[in-house]
C-alpha positions as CSV (number, residue, x, y, z in Angstrom):
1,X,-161.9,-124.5,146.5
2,X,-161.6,-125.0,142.4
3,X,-157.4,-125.2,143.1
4,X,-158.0,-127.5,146.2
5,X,-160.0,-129.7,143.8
6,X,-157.8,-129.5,141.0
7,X,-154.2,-130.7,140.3
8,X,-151.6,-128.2,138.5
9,X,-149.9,-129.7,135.3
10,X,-147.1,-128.2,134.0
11,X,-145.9,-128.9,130.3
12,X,-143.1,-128.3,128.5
13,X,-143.7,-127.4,124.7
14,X,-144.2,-130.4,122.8
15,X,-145.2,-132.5,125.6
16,X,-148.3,-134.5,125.5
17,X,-150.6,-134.4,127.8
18,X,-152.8,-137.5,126.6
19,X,-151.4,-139.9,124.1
20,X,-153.7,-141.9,121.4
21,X,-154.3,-145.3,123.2
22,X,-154.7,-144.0,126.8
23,X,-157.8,-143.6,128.5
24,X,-158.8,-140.0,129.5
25,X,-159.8,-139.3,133.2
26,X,-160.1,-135.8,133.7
27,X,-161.6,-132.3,132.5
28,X,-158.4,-130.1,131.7
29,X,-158.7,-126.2,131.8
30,X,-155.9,-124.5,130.9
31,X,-154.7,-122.2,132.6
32,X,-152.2,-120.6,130.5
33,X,-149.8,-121.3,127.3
34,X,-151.6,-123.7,124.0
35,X,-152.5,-127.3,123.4
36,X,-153.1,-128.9,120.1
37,X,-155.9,-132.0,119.9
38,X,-155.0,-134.5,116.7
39,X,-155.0,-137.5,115.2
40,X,-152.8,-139.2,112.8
41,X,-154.2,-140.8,110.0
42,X,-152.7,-144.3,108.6
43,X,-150.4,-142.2,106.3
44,X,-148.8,-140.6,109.7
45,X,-150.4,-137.2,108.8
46,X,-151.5,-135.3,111.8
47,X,-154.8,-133.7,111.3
48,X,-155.4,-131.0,113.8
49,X,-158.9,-131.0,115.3
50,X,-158.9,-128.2,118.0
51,X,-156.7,-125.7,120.3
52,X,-157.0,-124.9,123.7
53,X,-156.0,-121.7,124.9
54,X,-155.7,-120.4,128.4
55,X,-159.5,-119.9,129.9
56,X,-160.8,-123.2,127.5
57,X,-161.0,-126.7,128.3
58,X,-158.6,-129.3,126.6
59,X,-159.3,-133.4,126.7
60,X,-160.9,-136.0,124.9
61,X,-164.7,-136.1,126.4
62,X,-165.3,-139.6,124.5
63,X,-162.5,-141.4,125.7
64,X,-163.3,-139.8,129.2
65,X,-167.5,-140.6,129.3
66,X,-166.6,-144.0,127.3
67,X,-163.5,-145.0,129.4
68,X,-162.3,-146.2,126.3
69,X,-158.5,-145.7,124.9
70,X,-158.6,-142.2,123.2
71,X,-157.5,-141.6,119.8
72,X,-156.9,-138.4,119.8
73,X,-153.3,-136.9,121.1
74,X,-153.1,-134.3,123.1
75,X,-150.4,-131.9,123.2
76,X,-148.5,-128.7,124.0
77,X,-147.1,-125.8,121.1
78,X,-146.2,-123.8,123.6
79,X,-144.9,-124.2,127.7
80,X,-148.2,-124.5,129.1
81,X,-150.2,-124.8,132.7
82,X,-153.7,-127.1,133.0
83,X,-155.3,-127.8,135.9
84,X,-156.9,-131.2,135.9
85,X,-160.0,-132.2,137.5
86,X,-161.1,-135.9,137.8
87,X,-164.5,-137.0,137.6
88,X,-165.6,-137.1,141.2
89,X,-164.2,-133.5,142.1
90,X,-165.6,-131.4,138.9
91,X,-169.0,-133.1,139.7
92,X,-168.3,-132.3,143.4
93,X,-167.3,-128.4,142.7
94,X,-170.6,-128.0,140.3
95,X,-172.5,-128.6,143.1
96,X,-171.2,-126.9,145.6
97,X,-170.4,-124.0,143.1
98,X,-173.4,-123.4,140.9
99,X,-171.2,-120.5,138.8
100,X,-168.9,-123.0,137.8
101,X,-171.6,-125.0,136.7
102,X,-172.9,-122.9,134.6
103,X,-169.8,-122.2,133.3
104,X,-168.6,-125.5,132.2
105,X,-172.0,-125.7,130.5
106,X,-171.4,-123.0,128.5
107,X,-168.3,-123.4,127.7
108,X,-169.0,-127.2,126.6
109,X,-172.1,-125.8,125.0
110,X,-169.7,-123.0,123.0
111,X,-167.6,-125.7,122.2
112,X,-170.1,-128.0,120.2
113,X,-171.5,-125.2,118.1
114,X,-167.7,-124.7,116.8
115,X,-167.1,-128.1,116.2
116,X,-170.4,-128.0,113.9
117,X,-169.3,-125.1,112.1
118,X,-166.1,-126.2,111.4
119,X,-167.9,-129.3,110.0
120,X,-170.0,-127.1,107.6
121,X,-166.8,-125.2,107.1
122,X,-165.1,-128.5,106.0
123,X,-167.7,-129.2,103.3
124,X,-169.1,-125.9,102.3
125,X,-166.1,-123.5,101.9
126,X,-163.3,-123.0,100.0
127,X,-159.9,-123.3,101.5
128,X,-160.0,-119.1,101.1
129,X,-163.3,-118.8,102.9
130,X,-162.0,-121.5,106.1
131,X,-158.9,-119.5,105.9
132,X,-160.5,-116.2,106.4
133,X,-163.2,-117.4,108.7
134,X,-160.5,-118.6,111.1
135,X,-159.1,-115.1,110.9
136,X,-161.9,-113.4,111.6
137,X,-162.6,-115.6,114.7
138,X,-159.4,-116.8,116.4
139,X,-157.1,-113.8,115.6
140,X,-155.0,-115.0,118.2
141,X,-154.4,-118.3,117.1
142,X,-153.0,-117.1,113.6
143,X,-149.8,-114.8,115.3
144,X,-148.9,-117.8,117.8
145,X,-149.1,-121.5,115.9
146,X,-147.3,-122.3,113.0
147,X,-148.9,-121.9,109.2
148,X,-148.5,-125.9,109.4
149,X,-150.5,-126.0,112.3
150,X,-153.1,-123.9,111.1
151,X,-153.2,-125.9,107.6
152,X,-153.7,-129.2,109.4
153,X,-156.6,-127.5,111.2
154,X,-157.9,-125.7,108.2
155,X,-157.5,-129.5,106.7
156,X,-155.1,-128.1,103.9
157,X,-152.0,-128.7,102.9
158,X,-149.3,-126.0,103.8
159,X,-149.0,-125.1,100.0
160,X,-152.2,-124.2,99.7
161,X,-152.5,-122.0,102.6
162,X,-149.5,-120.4,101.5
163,X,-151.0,-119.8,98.1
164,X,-154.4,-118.9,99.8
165,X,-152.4,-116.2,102.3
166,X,-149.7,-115.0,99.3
167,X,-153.1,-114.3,97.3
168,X,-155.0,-112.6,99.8
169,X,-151.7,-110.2,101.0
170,X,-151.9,-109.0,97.4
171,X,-155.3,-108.0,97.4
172,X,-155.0,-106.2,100.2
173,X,-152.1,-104.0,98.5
174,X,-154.6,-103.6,95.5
């Protein structure tokens, strides 16, 4: 019933699935491979907010509850497989599936307490103490994006994540 609902995407690495300027119509889970969600600043620097790994969702839920053009970006690091639900059909399979339900709910409700950690992250840590909280909780992430990747995300320049990683290799030696 969820596949019947749903439409398969496949994307090759580096192609977007939303682009900044586009409105965003649907709830994306994906099903396998890795999505990055950014934004470019003025400069043209891309400042990573989140990635979506197979079994999370992946969209822009402002541009998609607004209907207004997103500004976020939206694409893949790795060959990747969503499945894409518009509006009428997700609200269709959490009635009819009250599981699901409760599963998007939790997983949106997972999603917002990151987001507000990552803000007290942002303001209140070091770049040492982001960089080893994001170790400690997205283990996977580290082995399979690029250190630039994770230094946009960590909102720090590569250098400094390779100074904050060079460091903390020595200490572990010590």
């Amino acid at each position: 019933m969820i596949e019947q609902a749903g439409v398969v995407k496949k994307l090759r690495k580096h192609q977007y699935l939303l682009q900044e300027g586009d409105v965003w119509r649907y709830n994306a889970f994906v099903c396998e491979g890795c999505l990055k969600t950014y934004r470019v600043d003025d400069k043209g620097v891309e400042h990573i907010l989140y990635f979506s790994f197979a079994n999370r969702w992946a969209g822009d839920r402002e541009s998609l509850l607004s209907g207004k053009p997103s500004k976020s970006n939206i694409d893949a690091i790795e060959d990747s497989t969503v499945l894409l639900f518009n509006i009428e059909n997700f609200e269709t399979i959490k009635k009819q599936i009250p599981a699901f339900k409760d599963l998007a709910t939790t997983l949106l409700e997972r999603s917002f307490i990151a987001s507000q950690n990552r803000i007290h992250a942002a303001i209140s840590q070091t770049a040492e103490e982001r960089y080893f909280e994001f170790l400690k909780n997205s283990p996977q992430i580290a082995n399979r994006v690029p250190q630039h990747m994770i230094a946009s995300y960590l909102g720090i320049s590569p250098e400094t994540l390779s100074r904050v990683r060079k460091t903390a290799s020595k200490s572990n030696f010590h």
